[in-house]
Structures are given as C-alpha cells and as structure tokens.
C-alpha positions as CSV (number, residue, x, y, z in Angstrom):
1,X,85.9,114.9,106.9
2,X,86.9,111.7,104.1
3,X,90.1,112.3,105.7
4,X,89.1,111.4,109.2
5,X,86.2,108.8,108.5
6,X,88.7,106.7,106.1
7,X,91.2,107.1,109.1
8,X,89.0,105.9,111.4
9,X,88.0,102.8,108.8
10,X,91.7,101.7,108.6
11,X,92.4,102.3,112.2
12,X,89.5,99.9,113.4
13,X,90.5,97.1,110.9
14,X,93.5,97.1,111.3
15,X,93.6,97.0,115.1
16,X,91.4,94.7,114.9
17,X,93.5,92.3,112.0
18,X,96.5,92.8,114.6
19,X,94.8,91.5,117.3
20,X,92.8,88.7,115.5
21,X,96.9,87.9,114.6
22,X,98.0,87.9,117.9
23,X,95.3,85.6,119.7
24,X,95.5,83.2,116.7
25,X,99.7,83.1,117.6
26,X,98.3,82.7,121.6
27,X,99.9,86.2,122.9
28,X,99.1,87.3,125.8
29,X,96.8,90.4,126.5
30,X,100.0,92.2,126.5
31,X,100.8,91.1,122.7
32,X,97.5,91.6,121.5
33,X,97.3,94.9,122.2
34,X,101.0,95.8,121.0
35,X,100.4,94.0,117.7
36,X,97.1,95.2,117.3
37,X,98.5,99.1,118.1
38,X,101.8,98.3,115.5
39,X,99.1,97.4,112.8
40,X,97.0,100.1,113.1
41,X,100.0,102.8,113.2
42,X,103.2,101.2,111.7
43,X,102.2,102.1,108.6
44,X,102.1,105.8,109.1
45,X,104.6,106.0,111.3
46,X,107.0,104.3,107.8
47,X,105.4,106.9,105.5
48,X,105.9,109.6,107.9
49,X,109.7,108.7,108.1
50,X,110.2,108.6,104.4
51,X,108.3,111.9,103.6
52,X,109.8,114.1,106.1
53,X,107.5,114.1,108.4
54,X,108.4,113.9,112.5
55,X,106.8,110.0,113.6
56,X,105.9,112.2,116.8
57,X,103.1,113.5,114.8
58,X,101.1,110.5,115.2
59,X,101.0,111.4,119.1
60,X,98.7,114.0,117.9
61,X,96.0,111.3,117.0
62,X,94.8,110.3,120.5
63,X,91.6,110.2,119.1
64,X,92.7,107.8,116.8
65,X,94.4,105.5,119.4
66,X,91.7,105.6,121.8
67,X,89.5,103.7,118.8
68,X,92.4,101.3,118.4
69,X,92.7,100.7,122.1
70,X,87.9,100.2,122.0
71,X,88.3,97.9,118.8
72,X,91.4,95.4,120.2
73,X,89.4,95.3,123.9
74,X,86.0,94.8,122.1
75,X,87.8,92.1,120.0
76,X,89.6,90.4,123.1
77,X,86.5,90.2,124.3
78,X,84.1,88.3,121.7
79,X,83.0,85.3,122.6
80,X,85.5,82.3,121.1
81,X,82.4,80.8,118.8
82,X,82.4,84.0,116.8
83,X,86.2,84.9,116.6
84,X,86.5,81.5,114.7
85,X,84.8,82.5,111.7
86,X,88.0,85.0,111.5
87,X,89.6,83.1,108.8
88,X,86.1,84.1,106.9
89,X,86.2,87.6,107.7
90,X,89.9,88.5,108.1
91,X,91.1,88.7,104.8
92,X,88.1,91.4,104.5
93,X,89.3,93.8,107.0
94,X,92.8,93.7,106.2
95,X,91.2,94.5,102.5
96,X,89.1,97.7,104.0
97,X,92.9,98.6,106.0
98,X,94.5,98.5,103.1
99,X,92.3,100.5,101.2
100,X,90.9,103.0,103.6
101,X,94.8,103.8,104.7
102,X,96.4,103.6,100.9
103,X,93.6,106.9,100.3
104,X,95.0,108.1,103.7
105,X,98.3,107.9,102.8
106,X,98.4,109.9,99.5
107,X,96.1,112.5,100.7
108,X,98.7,112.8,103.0
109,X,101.6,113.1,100.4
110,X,98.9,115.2,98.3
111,X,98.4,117.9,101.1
112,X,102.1,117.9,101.3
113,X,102.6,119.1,97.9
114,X,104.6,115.5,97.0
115,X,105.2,114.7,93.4
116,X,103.6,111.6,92.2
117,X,106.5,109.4,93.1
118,X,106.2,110.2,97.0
119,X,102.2,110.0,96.7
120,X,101.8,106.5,95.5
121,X,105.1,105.4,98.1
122,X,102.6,107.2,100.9
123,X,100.0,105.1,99.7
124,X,101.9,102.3,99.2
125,X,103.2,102.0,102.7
126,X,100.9,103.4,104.5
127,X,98.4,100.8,103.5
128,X,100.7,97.9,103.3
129,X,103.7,99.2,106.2
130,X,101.2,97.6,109.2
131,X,100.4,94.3,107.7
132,X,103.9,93.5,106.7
133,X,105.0,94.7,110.8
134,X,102.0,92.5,112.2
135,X,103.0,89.5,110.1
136,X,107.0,90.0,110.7
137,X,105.7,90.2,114.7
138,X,103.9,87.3,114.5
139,X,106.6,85.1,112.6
140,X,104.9,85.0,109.4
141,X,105.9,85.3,105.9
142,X,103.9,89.2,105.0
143,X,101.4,89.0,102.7
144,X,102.6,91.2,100.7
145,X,105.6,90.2,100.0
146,X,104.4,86.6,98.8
147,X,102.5,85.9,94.8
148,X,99.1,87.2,96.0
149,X,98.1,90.5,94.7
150,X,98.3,93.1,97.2
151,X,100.2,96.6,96.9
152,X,99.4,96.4,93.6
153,X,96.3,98.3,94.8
154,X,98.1,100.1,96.9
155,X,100.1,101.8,93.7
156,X,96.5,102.0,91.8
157,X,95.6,104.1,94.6
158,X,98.1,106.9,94.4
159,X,98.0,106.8,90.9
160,X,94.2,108.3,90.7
161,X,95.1,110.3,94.2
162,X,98.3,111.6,92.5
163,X,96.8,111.9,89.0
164,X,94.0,114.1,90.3
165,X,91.4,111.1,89.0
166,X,89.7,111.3,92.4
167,X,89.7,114.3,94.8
168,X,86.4,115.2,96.3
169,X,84.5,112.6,98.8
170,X,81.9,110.8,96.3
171,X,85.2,109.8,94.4
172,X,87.4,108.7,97.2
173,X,84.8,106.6,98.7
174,X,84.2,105.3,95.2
175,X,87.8,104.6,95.1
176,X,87.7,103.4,98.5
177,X,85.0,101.2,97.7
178,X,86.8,99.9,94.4
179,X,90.1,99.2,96.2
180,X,88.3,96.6,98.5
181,X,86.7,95.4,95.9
182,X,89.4,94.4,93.7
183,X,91.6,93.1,96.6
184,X,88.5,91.1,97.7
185,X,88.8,89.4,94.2
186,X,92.2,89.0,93.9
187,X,92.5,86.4,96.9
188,X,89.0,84.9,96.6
189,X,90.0,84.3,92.8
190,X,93.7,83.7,93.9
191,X,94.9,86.3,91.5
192,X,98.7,86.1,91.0
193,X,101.9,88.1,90.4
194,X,104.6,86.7,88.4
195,X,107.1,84.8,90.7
196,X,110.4,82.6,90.0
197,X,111.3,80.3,91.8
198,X,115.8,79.0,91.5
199,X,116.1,75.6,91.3
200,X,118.4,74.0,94.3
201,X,121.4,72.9,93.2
C-alpha cells in the first residue's frame, strides 16, 4: 500500500513539473505530454537499467500512466491566471517527486535484496533521473547537477531505507514527509554544495 500511494505521489508531481516545464518552453500539446510522461517515468526506467531490471516492466504500470496522462490534461487545462503562480509552487512538487520516488526507488532495490550501495543509487536516480531528463529536454542546465542541494536527499533516503531506519508505513511517510521538508529548506534558504569555479585563462 506505501508502495503504491508514494508512487502515485511522485507520478502526479512529476507529470505535472514536466508539463508545467514544457508550456513555460511553449511546446506544443505534443511536448507537453512527452516531457511531462519522460518526468514522471525516466527516472525508473534509469534505476531499472542499472539494477537489472527489464525497462519493459514499467509497461506493467498502466495504472500509473493513466494518472500521468489525467494530471498533464488537467494541468494543460488550468486556466493561464492560475498556472502563473507556478514559479511559487513548482519547486514544491518537484520537492514531493523527489521525495515520494527516492522512498520508491530503494524499496525497490530493498525488495530486490540490493546491498546498500544499489539501494541509495535506486533512490538516488529514481528520484532525481526525471528532473535531470525534463530539464536536459527542455534545454536547461538540471537542477541537480548545479550548487543547490538536491540528491543530497536523495542519498539520505536510501541510507535510512538501506539502513533499516525506516521500514513500516508511519516511518516512510515520516521520512517522506522529512525529505520534502528539508528540500523545501534548502532552496527557500538557498542552501549550498561546495562548488569551484577555474579561472579563464
């Protein structure tokens, strides 16, 4: 059941991130829903490739793409006054994708009987693999990839998954919870990893 309803979490914000992505690059209908579909499933489709699992396993979550396809139409459809407060709320669902499919992710590598090393890279891309495809899609520089804190939580995650910290549902949500929390934080405080810069010569 945690399984499915934090599935269903990161599917729906992160469908609805890629969208939000597309229409602010002016796609077409046609881009909108591919980047919004790549978001929501690029991740997994990554982790599945590096675990050992087929990627044609994710064909076995119609369920799962039917949402996708409901959030994207619902999102193509909102009324232009309210899709630009986006830049208020974006950040946040990417935040509840990130989290929502980082728990995904390890459970994943968990139930797979993965050692800890293959449950926090689970975690790791299955919560970050879609962001940093949307943002490549959409010719931006990925999040993830820039100073701002953001697989960092990713790795936090599979730690406590891997660790056995948090296994039953009123601790996964808590960690679910936690994770959004702290990613929340680290771009409204603009929390930084160390970067160096080389000086042109």
């Amino acid at each position: 059941m945690t399984w499915d309803v934090l599935s269903m979490i990161g599917t729906i914000a992160f469908a609805v991130s890629g969208a939000i992505v597309a229409m602010e690059e002016e796609y077409d209908i046609f881009g909108v829903y591919i980047l919004g579909i790549v978001t929501a499933f690029g991740g997994g489709a990554i982790r599945n490739l590096l675990i050992g699992v087929p990627v044609s396993a994710l064909w076995d979550q119609g369920i799962f793409f039917q949402i996708a396809l409901l959030s994207i139409t619902a999102v193509f459809l909102f009324p232009s006054n309210l899709l630009k407060h986006w830049q208020k709320w974006g950040n946040l669902f990417d935040a509840i994708g990130l989290s929502a499919f980082a728990i995904q992710g390890a459970i994943y590598a968990v139930n797979m009987d993965r050692p800890l090393s293959a449950v926090i890279v689970a975690a790791v891309l299955t919560g970050i693999g879609g962001g940093i495809i949307r943002d490549l899609l959409a010719g931006r520089k990925p999040i993830v990839l820039r100073a701002e804190i953001y697989a960092l939580w990713a790795i936090l995650t599979g730690l406590f998954i891997g660790l056995k910290i948090a296994t039953n549902p009123l601790e996964l949500y808590t960690l679910f919870i936690l994770v959004t929390v702290l990613r929340v934080l680290s771009y409204t405080y603009d929390w930084k990893l160390p970067i160096r810069k080389l000086e042109a010569n």
